[in-house]
C-alpha positions in Angstrom: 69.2 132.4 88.7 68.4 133.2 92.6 68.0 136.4 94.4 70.6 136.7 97.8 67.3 135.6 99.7 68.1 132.3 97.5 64.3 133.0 96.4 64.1 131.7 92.8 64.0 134.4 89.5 60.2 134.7 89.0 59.3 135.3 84.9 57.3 138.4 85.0 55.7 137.3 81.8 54.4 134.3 82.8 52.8 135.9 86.2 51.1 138.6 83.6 49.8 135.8 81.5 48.5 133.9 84.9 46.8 136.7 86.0 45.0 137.1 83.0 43.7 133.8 82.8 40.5 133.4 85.3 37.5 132.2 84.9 36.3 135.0 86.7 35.7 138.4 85.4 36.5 140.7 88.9 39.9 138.7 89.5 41.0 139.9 85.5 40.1 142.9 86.4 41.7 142.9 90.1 44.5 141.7 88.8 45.1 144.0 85.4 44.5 146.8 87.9 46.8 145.6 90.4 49.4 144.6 87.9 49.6 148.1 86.5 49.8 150.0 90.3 52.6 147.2 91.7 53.8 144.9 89.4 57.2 146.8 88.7 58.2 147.2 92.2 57.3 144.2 93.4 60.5 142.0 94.7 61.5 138.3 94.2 59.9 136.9 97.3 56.6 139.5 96.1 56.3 137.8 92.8 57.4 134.4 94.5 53.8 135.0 96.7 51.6 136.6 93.5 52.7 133.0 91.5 51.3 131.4 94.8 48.1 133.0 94.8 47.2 132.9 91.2 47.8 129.4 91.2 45.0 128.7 93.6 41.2 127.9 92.6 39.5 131.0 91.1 36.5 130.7 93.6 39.2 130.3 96.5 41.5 133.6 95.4 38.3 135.5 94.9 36.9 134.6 98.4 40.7 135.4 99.9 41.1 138.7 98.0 37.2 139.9 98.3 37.5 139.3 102.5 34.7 136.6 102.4 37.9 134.2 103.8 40.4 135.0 105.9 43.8 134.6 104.3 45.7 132.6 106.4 49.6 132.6 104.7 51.7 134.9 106.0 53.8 135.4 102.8 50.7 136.6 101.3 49.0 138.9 103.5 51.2 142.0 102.1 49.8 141.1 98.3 46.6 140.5 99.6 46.1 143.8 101.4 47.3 145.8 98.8 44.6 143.8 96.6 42.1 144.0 98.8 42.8 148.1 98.6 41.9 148.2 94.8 
């Protein structure tokens, strides 16, 4: 099933259970906190970037969402901003 932006359906569960997953402490609690703010109104090409980013390395997604490295995709400068804002 595809959005009209032919942007693949996203399972919501899955992206909960991914961002619960890290090795890290901070990016479980980023995340939960983030989750519970956004998560609802986020769109298909949103969630489509949030899969992206909590696939990456838990050392490389911290240093992206904590501002010690500049995040350089575009489709995730929106998620990572409103991260980055807590």
């Amino acid at each position: 099933m595809e959005d009209e932006g032919n942007t693949p359906t996203i399972n919501r569960g899955r992206l909960r259970w991914l961002a619960s997953r890290h090795a890290l402490l901070e990016l479980d609690i980023l995340f939960d906190r983030f989750l519970d703010a956004h998560f609802d109104r986020l769109n298909q090409s949103e969630l489509s970037a949030l899969q992206e980013l909590l696939l990456l390395e838990d050392h490389d997604l911290w240093a992206i969402v904590s501002g010690r490295k500049e995040c350089t995709e575009v489709r995730w400068k929106e998620l990572v901003k409103l991260l980055r804002a807590g």
